[in-house]
C-alpha positions, 0 to 999 in steps of 0.5 A: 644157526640152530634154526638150520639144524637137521634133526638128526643134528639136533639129537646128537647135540642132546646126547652129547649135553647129556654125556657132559652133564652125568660126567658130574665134573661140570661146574654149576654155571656150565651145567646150567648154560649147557641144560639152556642148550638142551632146552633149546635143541629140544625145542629145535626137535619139537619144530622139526617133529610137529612140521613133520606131523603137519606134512604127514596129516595134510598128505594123508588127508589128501590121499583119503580125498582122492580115494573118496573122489575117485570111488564116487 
């Protein structure tokens, strides 16, 4: 299911973890489960940003390669 998780999702999901875990009235097990879960939505952002690069990059580089074909 966290493979389906809009950015946008993933981000809140962060800061709700965040909330929880400086609340300090989490026990130690759940602490630790819910910075696993942090770990792995911030995982979840990095994907989503480093496909987002990539699509940026590649629509950049072929707008310069049409720019350059055309002044040719």
């Amino acid at each position: 299911m966290k493979d389906e998780l809009s950015f946008e999702q993933a981000i809140t999901g962060l800061e709700k973890i965040a909330e929880e875990l400086e609340k300090d009235d989490l026990d130690l097990d759940t602490s630790v489960k819910k910075f696993e879960e942090g770990m792995e939505l911030s995982k979840k952002c990095n994907e989503i940003l480093q496909k987002a690069e990539k699509k940026i990059t590649i629509l950049i580089d072929g707008e310069e390669k049409d720019f350059t074909a055309s002044n040719e």
